[in-house]
FIDOMI-378325 format. One record per atom (N, C-alpha, C): residue number from 1; atom name; x, y, z; residue in one letter. Coordinates in steps of 0.2 Angstrom, whole numbers, always signed. Layout:
<sites>
NUM,CA,X,Y,Z,A
...
</sites>
This chain:
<sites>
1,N,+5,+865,+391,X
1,CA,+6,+858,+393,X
1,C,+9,+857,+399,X
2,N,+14,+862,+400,X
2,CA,+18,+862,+407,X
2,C,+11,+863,+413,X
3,N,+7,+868,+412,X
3,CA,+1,+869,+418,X
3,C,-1,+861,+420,X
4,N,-2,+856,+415,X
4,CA,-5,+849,+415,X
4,C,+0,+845,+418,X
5,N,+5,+846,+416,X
5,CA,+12,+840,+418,X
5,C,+12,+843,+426,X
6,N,+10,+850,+429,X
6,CA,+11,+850,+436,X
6,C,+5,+848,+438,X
7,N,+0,+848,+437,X
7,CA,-7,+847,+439,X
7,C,-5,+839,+440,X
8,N,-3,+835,+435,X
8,CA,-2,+827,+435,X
8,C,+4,+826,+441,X
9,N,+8,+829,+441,X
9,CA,+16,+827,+445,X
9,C,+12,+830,+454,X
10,N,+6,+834,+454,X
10,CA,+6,+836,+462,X
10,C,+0,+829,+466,X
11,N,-5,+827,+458,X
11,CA,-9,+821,+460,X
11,C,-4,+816,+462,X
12,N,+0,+813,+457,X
12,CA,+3,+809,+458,X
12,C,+12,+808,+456,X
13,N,+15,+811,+458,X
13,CA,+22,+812,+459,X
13,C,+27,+804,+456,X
14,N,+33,+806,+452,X
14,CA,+35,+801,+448,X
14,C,+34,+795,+444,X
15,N,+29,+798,+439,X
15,CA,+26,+795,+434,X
15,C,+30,+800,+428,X
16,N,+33,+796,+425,X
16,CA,+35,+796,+417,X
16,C,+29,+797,+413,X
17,N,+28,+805,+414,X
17,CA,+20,+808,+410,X
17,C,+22,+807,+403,X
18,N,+28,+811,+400,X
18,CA,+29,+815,+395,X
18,C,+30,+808,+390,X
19,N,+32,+802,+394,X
19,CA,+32,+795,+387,X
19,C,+27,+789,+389,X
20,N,+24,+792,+394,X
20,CA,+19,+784,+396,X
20,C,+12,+785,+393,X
21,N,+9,+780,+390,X
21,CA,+6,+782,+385,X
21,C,-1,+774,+387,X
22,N,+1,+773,+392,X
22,CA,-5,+769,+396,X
22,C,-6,+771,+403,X
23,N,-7,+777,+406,X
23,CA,-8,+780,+412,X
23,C,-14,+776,+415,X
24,N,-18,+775,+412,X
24,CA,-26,+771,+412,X
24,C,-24,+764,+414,X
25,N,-21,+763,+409,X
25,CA,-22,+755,+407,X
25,C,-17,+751,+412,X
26,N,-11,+754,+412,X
26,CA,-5,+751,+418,X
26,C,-7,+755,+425,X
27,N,-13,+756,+428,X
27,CA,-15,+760,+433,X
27,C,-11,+765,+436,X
28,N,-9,+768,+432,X
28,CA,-5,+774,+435,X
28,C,-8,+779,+438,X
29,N,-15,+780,+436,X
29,CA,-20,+784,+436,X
29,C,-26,+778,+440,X
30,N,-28,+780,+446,X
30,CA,-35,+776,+447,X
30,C,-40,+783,+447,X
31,N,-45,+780,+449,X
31,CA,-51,+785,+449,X
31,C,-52,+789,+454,X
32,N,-48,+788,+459,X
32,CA,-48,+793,+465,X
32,C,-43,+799,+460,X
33,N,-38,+799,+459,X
33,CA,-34,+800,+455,X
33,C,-37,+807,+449,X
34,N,-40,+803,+446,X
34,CA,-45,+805,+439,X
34,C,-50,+810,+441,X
35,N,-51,+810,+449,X
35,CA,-58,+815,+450,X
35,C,-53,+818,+451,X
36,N,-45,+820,+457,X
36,CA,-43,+825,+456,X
36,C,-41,+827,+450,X
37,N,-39,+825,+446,X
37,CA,-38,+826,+439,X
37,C,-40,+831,+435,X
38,N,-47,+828,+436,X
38,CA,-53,+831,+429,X
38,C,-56,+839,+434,X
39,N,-55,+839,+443,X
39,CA,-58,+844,+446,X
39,C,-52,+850,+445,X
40,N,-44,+847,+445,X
40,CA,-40,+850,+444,X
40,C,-41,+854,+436,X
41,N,-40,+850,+433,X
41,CA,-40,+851,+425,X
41,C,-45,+858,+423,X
42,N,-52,+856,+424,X
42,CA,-58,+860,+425,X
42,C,-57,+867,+427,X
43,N,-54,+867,+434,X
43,CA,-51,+874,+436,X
43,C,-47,+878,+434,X
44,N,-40,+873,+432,X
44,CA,-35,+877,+427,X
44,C,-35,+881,+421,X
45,N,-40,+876,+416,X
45,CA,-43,+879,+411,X
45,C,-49,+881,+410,X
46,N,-52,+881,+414,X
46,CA,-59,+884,+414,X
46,C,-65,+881,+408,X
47,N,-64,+875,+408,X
47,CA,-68,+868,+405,X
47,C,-69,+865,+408,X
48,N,-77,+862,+407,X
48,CA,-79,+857,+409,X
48,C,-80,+851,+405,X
49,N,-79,+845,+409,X
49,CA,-76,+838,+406,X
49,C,-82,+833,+407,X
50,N,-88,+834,+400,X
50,CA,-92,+830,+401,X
50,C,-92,+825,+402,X
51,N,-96,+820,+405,X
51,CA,-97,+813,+408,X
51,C,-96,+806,+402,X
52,N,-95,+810,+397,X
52,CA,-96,+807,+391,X
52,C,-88,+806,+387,X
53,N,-84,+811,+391,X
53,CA,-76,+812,+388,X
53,C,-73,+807,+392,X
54,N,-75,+807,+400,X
54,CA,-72,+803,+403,X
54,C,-72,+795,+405,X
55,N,-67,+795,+396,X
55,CA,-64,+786,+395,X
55,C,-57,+786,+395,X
56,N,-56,+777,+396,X
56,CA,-50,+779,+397,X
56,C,-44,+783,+389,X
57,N,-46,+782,+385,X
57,CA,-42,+785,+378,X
57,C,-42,+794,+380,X
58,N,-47,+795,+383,X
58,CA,-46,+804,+384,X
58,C,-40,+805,+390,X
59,N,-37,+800,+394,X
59,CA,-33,+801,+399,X
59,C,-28,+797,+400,X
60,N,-26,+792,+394,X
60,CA,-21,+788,+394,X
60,C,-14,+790,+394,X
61,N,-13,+800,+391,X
61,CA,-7,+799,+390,X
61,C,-8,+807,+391,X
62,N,-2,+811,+393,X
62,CA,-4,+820,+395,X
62,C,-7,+821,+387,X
63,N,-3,+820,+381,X
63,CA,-5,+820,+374,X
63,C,-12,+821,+374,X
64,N,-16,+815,+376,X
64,CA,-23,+814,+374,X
64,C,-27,+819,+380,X
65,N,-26,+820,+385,X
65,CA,-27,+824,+389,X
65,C,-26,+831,+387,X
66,N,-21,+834,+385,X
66,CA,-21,+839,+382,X
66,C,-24,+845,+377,X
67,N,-26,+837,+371,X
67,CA,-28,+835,+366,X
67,C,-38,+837,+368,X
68,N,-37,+835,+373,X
68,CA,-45,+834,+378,X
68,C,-47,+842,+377,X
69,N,-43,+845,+382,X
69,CA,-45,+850,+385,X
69,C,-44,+858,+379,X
70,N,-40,+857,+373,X
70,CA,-40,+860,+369,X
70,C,-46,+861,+364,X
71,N,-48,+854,+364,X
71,CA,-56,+853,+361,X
71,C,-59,+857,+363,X
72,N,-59,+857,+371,X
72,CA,-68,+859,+375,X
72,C,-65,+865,+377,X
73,N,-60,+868,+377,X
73,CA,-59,+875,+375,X
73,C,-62,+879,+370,X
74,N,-59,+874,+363,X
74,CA,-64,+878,+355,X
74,C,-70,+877,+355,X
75,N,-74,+875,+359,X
75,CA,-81,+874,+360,X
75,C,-84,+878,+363,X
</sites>
């Protein structure tokens, strides 16, 4: 989770990852944002993040984001 909290803190620098639990919804995260996000993300872990994951419940909070990429790992 630490690899993810730096990947988030270098897109977007002093946001309250670890308890904000509407990254989405209170636009913490816009869509310019989300592409670095998801091309960071895909890199670090070596998953790709179907067209179909990317809602906002899969990015609202590191948790569910985490949560994401641990799936399409077991996969």
């Amino acid at each position: 989770m630490d690899k993810l909290l730096d990947i988030l803190e270098s897109i977007k620098p002093g946001v309250d990852y670890k308890n904000c639990k509407t990254l989405i919804d209170d636009h913490y995260l816009d869509s310019l944002s989300i592409l670095s996000l998801i091309a960071e993300v895909e890199d670090s872990f070596d998953v790709v993040i179907p067209t179909v994951e990317i809602v906002p419940n899969n990015f609202n909070s590191i948790d569910a984001m985490y949560d994401l990429i641990k799936r399409l790992q077991e996969e």
